[in-house]
C-alpha distance (Angstrom), angle and dihedral (degrees) to the residues before:
residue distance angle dihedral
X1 . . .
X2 3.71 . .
X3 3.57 137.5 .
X4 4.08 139.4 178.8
X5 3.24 127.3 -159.7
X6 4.12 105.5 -117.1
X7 4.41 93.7 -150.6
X8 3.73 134.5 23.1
X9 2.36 134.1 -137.3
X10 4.05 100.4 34.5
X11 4.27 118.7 -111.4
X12 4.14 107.1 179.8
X13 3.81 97.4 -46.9
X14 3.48 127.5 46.5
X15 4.10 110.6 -148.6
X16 3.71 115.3 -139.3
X17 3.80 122.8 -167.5
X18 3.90 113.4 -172.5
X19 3.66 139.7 173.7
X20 3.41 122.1 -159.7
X21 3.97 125.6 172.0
X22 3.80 93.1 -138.0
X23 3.66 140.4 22.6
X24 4.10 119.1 -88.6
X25 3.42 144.3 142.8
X26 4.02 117.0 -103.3
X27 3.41 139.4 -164.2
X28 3.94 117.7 -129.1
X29 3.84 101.3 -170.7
X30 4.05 117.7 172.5
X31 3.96 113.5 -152.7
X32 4.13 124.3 -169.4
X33 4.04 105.8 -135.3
X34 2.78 97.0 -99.0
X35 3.86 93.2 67.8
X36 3.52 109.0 -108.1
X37 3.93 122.3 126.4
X38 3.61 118.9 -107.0
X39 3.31 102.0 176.4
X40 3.91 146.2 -15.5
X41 3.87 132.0 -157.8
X42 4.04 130.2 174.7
X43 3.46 119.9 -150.4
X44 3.60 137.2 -178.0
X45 3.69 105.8 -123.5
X46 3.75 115.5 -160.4
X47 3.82 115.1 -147.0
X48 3.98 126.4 -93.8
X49 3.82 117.4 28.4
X50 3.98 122.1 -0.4
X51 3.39 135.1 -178.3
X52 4.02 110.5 -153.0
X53 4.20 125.1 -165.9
X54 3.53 113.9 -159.5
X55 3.86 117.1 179.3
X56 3.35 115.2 -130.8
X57 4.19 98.3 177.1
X58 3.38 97.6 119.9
X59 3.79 92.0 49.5
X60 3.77 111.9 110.9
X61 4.21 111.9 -136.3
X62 3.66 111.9 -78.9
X63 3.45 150.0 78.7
X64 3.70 118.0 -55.6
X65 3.99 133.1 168.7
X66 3.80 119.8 -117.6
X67 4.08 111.4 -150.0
X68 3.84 109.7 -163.7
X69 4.08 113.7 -167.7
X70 3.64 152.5 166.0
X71 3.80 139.2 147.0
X72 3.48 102.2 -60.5
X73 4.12 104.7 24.0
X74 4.00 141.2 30.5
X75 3.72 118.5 176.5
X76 3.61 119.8 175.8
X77 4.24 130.0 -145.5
X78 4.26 140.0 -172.4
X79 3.66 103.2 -122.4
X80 3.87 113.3 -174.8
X81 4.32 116.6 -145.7
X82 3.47 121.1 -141.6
């Protein structure tokens, strides 16, 4: 699996590409920096090349960590709110 983040920093969506070699369901769960969860989504990801939208309105501006996971991989990245 890997994924880059499309813009940075993020403005009221947060644009997600991914590749993944087979279907799976992943967690996208947004953390402030101080660790606490902000929000969580599941998705059903098919496989090959996604794009992913994850809202981040009701994110205040800062810098927040973005943990992307399923069964097999989890891969973590800063994301910074505007």
């Amino acid at each position: 699996m890997y994924w880059l983040p499309v813009q940075h920093p993020v403005v009221n969506t947060l644009n997600v590409e991914m590749n993944i070699e087979k279907a799976a369901v992943c967690t996208f769960n947004v953390y402030s920096i101080s660790g606490q969860l902000m929000s969580s989504q599941q998705l059903n990801v098919n496989n090959g090349e996604s794009l992913i939208r994850i809202n981040t309105n009701a994110l205040a501006q800062g810098t927040y960590i973005l943990r992307i996971e399923n069964n097999v991989n989890q891969t973590l990245q800063k994301l910074f709110v505007k």
